[in-house]
C-alpha positions in Angstrom: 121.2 111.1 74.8 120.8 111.8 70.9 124.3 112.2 70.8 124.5 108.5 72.0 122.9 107.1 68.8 125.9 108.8 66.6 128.1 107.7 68.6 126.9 103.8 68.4 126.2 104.3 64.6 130.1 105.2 64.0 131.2 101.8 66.3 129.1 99.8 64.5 129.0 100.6 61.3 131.9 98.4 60.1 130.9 95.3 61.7 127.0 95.7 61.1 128.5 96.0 56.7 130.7 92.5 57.3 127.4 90.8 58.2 126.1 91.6 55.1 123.6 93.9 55.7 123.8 97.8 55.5 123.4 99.8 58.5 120.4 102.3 57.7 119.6 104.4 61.3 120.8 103.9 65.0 117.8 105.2 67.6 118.3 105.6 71.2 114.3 106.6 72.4 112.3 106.2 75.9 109.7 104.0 75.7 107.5 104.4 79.3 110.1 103.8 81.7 112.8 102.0 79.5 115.6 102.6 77.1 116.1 100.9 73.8 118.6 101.1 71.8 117.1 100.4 67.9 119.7 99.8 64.9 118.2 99.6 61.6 119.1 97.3 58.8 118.6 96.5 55.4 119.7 94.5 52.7 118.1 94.6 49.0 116.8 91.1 49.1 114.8 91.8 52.9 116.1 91.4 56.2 115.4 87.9 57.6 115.1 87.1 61.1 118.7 85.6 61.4 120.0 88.9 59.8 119.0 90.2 63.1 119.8 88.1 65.2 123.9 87.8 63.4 124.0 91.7 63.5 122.4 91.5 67.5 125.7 89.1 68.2 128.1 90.9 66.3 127.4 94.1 67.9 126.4 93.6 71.2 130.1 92.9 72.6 131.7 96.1 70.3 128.5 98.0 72.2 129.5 97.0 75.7 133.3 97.3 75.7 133.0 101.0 74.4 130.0 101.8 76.9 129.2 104.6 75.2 125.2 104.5 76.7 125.3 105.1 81.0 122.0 104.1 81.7 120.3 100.6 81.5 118.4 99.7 77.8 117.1 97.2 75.5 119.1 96.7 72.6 116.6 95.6 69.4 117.8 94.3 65.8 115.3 95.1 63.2 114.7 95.6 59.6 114.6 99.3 58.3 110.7 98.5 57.1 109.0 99.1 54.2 107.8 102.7 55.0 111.3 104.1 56.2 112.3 106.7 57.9 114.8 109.1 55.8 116.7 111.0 58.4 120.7 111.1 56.4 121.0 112.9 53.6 122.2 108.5 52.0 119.3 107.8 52.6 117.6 110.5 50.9 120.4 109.5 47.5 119.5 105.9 48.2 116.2 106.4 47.5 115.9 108.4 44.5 113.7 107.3 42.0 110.8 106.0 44.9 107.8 107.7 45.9 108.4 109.3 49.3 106.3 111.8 51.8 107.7 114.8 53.2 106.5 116.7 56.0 107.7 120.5 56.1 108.0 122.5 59.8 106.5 125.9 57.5 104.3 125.7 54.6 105.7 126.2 51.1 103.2 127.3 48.5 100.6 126.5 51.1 101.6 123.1 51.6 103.2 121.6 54.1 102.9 117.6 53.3 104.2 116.5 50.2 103.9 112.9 48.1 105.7 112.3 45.0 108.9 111.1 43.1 112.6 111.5 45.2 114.0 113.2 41.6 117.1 114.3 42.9 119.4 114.7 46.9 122.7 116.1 46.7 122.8 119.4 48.7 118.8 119.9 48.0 115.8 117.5 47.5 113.9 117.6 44.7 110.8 115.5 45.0 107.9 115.6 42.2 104.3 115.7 43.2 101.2 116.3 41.4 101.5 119.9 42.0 104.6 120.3 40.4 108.6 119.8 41.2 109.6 120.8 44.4 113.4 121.7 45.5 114.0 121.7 49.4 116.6 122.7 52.4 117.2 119.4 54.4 116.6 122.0 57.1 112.9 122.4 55.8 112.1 119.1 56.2 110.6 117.7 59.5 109.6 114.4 58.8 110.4 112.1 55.7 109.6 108.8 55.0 109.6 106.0 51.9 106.0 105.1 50.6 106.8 103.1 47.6 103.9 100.7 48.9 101.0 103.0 49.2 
């Protein structure tokens, strides 16, 4: 079913961008006994209520003529949040320059959570911590997320 999120990221993309809004992350997760179907937005200015609500119209219709998803879900709107997730290499580029956490599946050094400045994504990351600088494999990287708010 992972596969199901690509598939609804590439038929929306388009429409989600002529809303306004950029399309940051598609999720398709099991919540209990339920499906939801979570796209992710964001805009530089905040995502507003009617931003959801617009992109929830726009898409729903595109979503349901290519029926890419055979089981029953929920399909949610919602604002990319302050503490991000970073799962694409954009948004690892979109947010260089902001403080960011990265988990690692093995240690490096003897760590295997680091906090610091996104200084650089193009084939590596290079994040700057207290510690030192840091290059990583996307492939080393279990868990990422934006903590310019901490």
């Amino acid at each position: 079913m992972a596969n199901a999120a690509e598939k609804v990221y590439g038929l929306i993309k388009e429409t989600v961008e002529a809303e306004g809004v950029n399309l940051w992350d598609v999720r398709f997760l099991k919540e209990g006994a339920s499906w939801y179907l979570r796209v992710f937005i964001d805009k530089p200015e905040g995502i507003s209520i009617d931003d959801c609500t617009n992109v929830s119209h726009a898409i729903d219709p595109i979503i349901d003529e290519a029926d890419p998803i055979d089981v029953s879900y929920y399909l949610e709107v919602c604002s990319a949040g302050l503490e991000r997730e970073l799962t694409r290499q954009s948004h690892f580029e979109a947010c260089v320059g902001k403080r960011v956490k990265i988990k690692l599946y093995k240690a490096l050094d003897g760590v295997k959570e680091l906090t610091g400045v996104l200084k650089a994504a193009a084939d590596t990351v290079t994040i700057e911590t207290e510690g030192g600088e840091y290059e990583l494999l996307y492939k080393d990287i279990s868990k990422a997320r934006l903590c310019d708010f901490e």
